[in-house]
C-alpha positions in Angstrom: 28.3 -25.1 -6.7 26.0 -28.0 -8.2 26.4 -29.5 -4.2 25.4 -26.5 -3.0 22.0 -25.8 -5.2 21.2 -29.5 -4.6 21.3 -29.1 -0.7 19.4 -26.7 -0.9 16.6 -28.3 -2.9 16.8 -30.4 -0.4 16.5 -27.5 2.4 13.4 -25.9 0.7 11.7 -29.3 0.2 12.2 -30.0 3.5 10.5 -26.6 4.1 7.8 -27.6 2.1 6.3 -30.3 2.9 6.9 -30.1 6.5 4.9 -26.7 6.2 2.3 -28.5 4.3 1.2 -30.6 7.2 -0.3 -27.8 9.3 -1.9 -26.3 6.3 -3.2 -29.7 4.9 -6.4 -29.5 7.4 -8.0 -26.3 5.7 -9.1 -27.1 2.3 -10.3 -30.4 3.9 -12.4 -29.4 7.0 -15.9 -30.4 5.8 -14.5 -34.0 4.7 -12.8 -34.3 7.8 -15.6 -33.3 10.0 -18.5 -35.5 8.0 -16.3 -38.4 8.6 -15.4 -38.0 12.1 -18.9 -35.9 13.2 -17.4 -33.4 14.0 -19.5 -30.1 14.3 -19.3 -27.1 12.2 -18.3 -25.2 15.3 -15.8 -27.2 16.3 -13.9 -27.5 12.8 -11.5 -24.8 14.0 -9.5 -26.9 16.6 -8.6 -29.1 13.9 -6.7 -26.0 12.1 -5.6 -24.6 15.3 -4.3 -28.5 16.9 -1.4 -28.2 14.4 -1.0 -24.2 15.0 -0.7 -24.2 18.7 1.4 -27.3 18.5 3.7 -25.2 16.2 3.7 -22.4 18.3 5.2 -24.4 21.0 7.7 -26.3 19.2 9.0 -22.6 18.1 9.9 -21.4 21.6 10.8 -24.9 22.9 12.5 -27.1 20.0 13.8 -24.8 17.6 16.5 -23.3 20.5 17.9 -26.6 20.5 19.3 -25.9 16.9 22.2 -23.7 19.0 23.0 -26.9 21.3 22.6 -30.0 19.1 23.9 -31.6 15.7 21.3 -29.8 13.0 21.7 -32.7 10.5 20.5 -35.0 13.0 18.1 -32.9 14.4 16.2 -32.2 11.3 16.5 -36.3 10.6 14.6 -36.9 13.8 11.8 -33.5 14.0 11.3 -35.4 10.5 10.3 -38.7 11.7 8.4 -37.1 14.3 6.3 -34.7 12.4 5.8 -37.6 10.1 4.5 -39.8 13.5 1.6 -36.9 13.6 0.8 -36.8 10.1 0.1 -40.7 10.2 -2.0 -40.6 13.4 -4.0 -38.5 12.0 -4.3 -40.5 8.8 -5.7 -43.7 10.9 -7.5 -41.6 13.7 -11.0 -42.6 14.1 -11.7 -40.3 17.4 -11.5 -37.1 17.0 -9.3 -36.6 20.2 -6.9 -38.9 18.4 -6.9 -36.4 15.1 -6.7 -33.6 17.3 -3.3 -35.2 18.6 -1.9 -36.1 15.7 -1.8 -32.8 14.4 -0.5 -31.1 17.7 2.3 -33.4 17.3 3.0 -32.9 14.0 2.6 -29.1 14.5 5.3 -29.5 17.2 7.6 -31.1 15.1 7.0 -29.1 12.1 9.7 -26.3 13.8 11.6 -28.1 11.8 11.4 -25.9 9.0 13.1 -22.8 11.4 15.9 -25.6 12.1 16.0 -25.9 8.7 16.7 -21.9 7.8 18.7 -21.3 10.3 21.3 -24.3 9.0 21.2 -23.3 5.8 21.8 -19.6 6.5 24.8 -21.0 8.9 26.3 -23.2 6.2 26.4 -19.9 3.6 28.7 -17.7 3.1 27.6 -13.9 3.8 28.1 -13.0 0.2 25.4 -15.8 -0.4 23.2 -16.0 2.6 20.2 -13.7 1.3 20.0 -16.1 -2.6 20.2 -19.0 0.5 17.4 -17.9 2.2 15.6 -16.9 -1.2 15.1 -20.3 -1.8 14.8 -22.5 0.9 12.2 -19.2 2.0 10.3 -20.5 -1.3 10.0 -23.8 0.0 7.9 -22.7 3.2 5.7 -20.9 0.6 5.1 -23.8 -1.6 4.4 -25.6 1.1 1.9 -23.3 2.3 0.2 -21.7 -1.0 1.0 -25.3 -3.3 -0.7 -27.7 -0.6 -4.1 -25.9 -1.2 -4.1 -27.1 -4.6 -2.8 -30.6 -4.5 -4.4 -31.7 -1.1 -7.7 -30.4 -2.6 -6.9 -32.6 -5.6 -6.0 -36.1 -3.8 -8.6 -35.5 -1.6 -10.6 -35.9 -4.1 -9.5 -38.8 -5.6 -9.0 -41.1 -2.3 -10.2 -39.4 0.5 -8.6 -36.6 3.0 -6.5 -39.6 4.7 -4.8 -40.3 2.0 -3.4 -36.6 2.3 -1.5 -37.0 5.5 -0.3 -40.8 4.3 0.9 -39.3 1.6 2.6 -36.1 3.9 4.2 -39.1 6.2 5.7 -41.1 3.5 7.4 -38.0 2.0 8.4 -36.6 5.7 10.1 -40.0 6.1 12.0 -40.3 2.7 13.2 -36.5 3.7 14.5 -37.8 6.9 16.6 -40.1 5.5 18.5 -37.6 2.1 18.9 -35.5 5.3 20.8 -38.0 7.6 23.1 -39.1 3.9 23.8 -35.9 2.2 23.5 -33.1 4.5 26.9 -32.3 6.3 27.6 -32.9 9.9 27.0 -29.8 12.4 29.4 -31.1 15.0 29.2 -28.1 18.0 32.2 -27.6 20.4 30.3 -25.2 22.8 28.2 -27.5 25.4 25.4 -25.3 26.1 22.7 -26.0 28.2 18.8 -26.0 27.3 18.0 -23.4 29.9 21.0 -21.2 28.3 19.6 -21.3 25.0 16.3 -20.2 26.1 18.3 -17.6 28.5 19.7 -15.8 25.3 16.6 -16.6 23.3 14.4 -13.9 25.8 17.9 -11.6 25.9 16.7 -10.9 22.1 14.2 -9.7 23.3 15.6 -6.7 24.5 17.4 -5.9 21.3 16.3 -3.4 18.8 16.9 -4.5 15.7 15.4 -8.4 17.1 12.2 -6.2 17.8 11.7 -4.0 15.0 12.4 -6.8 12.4 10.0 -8.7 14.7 7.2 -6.0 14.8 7.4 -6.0 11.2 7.0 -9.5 10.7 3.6 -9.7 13.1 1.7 -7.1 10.1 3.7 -8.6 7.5 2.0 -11.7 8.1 -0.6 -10.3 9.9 -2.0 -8.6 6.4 -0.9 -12.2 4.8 -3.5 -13.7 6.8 -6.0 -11.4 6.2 -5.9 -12.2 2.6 -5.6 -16.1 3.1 -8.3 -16.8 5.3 -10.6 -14.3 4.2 -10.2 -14.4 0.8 -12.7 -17.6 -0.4 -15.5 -15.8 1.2 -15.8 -13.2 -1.8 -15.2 -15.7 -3.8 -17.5 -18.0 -2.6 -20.6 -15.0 -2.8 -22.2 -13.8 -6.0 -21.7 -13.1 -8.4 -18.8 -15.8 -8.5 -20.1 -18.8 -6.5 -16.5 -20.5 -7.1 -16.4 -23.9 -5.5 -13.5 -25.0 -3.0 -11.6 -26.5 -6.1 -11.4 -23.2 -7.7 -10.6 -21.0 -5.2 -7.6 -23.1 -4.5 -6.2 -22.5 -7.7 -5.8 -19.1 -6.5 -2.9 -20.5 -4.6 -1.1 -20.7 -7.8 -0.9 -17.2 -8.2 0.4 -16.7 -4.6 3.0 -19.4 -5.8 4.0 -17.1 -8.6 4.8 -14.0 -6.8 6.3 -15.5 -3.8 8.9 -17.8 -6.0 9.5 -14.2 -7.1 10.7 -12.7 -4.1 13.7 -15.5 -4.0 15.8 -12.3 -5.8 15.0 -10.2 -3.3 17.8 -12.4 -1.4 20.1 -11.4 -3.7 19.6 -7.7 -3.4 19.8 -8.4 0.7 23.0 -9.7 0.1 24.5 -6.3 -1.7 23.5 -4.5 1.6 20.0 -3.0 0.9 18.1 -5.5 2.9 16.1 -2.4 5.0 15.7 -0.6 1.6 13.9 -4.2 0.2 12.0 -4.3 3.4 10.6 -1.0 3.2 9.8 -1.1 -0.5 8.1 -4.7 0.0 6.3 -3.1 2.8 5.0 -0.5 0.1 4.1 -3.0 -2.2 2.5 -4.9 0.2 -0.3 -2.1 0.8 -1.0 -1.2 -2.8 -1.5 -4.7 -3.3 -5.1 -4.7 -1.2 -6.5 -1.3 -3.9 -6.2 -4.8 -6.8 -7.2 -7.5 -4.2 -10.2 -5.1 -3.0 -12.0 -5.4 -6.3 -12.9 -8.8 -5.6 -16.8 -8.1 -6.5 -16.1 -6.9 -10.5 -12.6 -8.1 -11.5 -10.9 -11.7 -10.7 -8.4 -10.5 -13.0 -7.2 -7.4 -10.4 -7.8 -10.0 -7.6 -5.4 -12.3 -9.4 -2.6 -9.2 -9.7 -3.0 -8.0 -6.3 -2.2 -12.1 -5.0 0.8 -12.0 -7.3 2.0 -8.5 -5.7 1.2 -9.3 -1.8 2.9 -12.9 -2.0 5.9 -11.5 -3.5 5.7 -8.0 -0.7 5.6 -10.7 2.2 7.9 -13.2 0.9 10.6 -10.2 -0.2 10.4 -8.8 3.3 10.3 -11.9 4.9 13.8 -13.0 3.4 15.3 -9.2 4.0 14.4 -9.8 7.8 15.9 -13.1 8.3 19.0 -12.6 6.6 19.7 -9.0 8.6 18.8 -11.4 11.7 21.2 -14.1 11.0 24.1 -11.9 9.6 23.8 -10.1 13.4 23.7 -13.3 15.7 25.5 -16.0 13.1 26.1 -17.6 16.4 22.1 -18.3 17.2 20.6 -18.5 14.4 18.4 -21.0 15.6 17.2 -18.6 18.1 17.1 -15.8 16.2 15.0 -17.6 13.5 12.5 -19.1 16.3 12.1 -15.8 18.3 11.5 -14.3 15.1 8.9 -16.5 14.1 6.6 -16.2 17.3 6.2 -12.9 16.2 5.0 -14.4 12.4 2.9 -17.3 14.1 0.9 -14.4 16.4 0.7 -12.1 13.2 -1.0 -14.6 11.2 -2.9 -15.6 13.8 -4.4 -12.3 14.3 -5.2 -12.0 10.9 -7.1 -15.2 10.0 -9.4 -14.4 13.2 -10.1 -10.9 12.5 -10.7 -10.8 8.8 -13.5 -13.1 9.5 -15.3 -10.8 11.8 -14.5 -7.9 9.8 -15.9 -9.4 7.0 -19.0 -10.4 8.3 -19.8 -6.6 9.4 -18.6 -4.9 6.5 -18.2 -7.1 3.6 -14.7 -7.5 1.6 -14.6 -3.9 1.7 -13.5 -4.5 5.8 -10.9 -7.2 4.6 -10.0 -5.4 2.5 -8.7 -2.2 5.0 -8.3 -4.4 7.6 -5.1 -6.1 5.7 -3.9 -2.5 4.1 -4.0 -1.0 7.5 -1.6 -4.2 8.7 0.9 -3.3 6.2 0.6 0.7 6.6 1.6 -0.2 10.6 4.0 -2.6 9.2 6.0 0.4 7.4 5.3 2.6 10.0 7.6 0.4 12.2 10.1 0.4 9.2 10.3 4.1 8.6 10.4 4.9 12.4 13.4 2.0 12.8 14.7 1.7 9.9 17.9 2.6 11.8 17.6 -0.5 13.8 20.0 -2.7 11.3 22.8 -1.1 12.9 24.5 -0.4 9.8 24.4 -4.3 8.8 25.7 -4.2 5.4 26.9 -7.3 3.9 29.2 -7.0 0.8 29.9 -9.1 -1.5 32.3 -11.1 -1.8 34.0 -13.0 -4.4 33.2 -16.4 -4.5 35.5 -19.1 -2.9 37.5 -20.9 -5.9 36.5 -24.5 -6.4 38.0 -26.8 -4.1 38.7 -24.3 -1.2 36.4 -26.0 1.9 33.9 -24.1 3.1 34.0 -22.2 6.2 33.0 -24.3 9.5 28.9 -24.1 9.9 27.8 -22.4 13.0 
């Protein structure tokens, strides 16, 4: 049992921090473009550089999870992703920064790799706790990095941040290649399989639905994330970058809550979870609304959306992984397009809504995302096909664990 929490520590910090270097950029955008002259207007390809990069590495790399050995995979998306992060450190062009973070945005798939090993080395009794905390990971990695790259930024400069992203990516690399087990595979598929089956998931319903839901899910998530500094920013708060960062902590506190929502998924309610997360989710943005009177609601309504998303997020990968235990790579990459394109949506339109109407437009824009979102529930929330996973007992100490997938 000890093995088995410590691997995956090692999972969700692998999650983490790989997570963290497409993220770093965006507390960090005015020190990065006074240094490099970059213009205002411009600033966003620096964001988007390690964003489309992912995007890519989602439908290209993460398939190769179903082909390849995942320990060594991981090992070497690691070294890779840390590559990016240290070209960027050194970059003194801005084409060179630019590339950098494409690369490391490629490489950063890693962290699907990463889920979709550590659901296939669970038992079903324990995949949803599994994917409760290495899923915790990809949030602190996320929410956490606002905070502490704002902080070491600070102190020696915005380079320092993605030195200090490399080094880690590297020491990951190698716990991964010593501790994690070997993922020898018998079946000798090709690339162009892999990608075959990836676009037959397409055409399933469950794949679809649970995908659907994930592109408001995180489409309302982005709403909240991108937008949310501008409020903050106006009177009668005038909070300063380093404050509204520390907003992130209260993201951190409801998401690392949602890790039990696993555990519920793995009784068999994982569509109930979904649906009541989904709920959640847009009653959050009546607290989060309020942003012009009360920091205090704001602060409640962060707690309650980070917990909605994270709590549906789990529910949906572990019904996706208990129905194709023999892809999940795949599964867990198709899946995420439909996150990547949901978030994506929501940090460009929460802008513009924002800038016509005030929080006020935000603020409907990411409740009407999570009303669609439990529209598609409700109207599919057959679409599981029954999945239930029971519990069962757990193995007795020294009885090996079944072969990984």
């Amino acid at each position: 049992m000890a093995r088995t929490a410590g691997r995956n520590v090692l999972f969700a910090a692998v999650c983490a921090v790989a997570v963290a270097s497409i993220y770093a950029a965006q507390p960090v955008l005015t020190r990065i473009g006074s240094d490099l002259g970059i213009p205002d207007a411009r600033l966003g390809w620096v964001v988007s550089a390690g964003q489309l990069g992912y995007l890519a590495g989602l439908a290209v790399l993460v398939p190769l999870g179903d082909m390849l050995d995942r320990r060594t995979l991981i090992a070497g998306h690691l070294l890779l992703t840390a590559a990016g992060t240290a070209l960027a450190a050194t970059a003194t062009r801005t084409w060179l920064l630019l590339g950098g973070l494409a690369l490391a945005g490629l490489f950063a798939v890693v962290v699907q790799t990463t889920v979709a090993y550590a659901a296939a080395l669970s038992t079903p009794a324990e995949r949803g706790r599994t994917l409760g905390v290495v899923t915790s990971g990809v949030v602190i990695g996320i929410l956490g990095a606002r905070v502490a790259v704002g902080a070491l930024a600070q102190l020696h400069g915005w380079r320092s941040v993605y030195l200090a992203l490399a080094v880690l990516l590297v020491a990951l690399a190698c716990l991964a290649l010593r501790t994690l087990p070997p993922d020898p595979r018998t079946d000798r598929a090709t690339h162009r399989q892999v990608l075959s089956s990836l676009r037959g998931l397409f055409r399933e319903r469950l794949f679809v639905s649970r995908g659907l839901i994930a592109f408001f899910l995180f489409a309302s998530f982005g709403t909240l994330w991108s937008g949310l500094a501008l409020p903050l920013a106006a009177a009668p708060w005038h909070l300063d970058t380093a404050q509204t960062g520390l907003f992130g902590l209260a993201g951190l506190a409801g998401a690392l809550g949602a890790a039990r929502a696993g555990r519920w998924a793995d009784t068999g309610h994982a569509s109930a979870v979904t649906g009541g997360a989904l709920a959640l989710l847009a009653v959050s943005w009546s607290a989060i609304g309020q942003a012009s009177w009360s920091l205090w609601l704001v602060v409640l309504g962060v707690v309650v959306l980070d917990f909605a998303v994270q709590a549906a997020h789990v529910s949906n990968q572990h019904l996706l992984t208990a129905a194709h235990p023999d892809r999940t790579s795949s599964a867990i990459g198709g899946y995420m397009l439909f996150y990547s394109l949901g978030s994506a949506l929501g940090a460009t339109t929460t802008t513009t809504a924002y800038a016509h109407t005030g929080w006020p437009g935000s603020t409907t824009l990411g409740a009407g995302f999570a009303l669609c979102g439990f529209v598609v529930w409700a109207v599919d929330r057959g679409a599981d096909g029954g999945l239930r996973v029971r519990r069962q007992r757990t193995r007795p100490r020294g009885r090996p664990q079944p072969c990984c997938r």
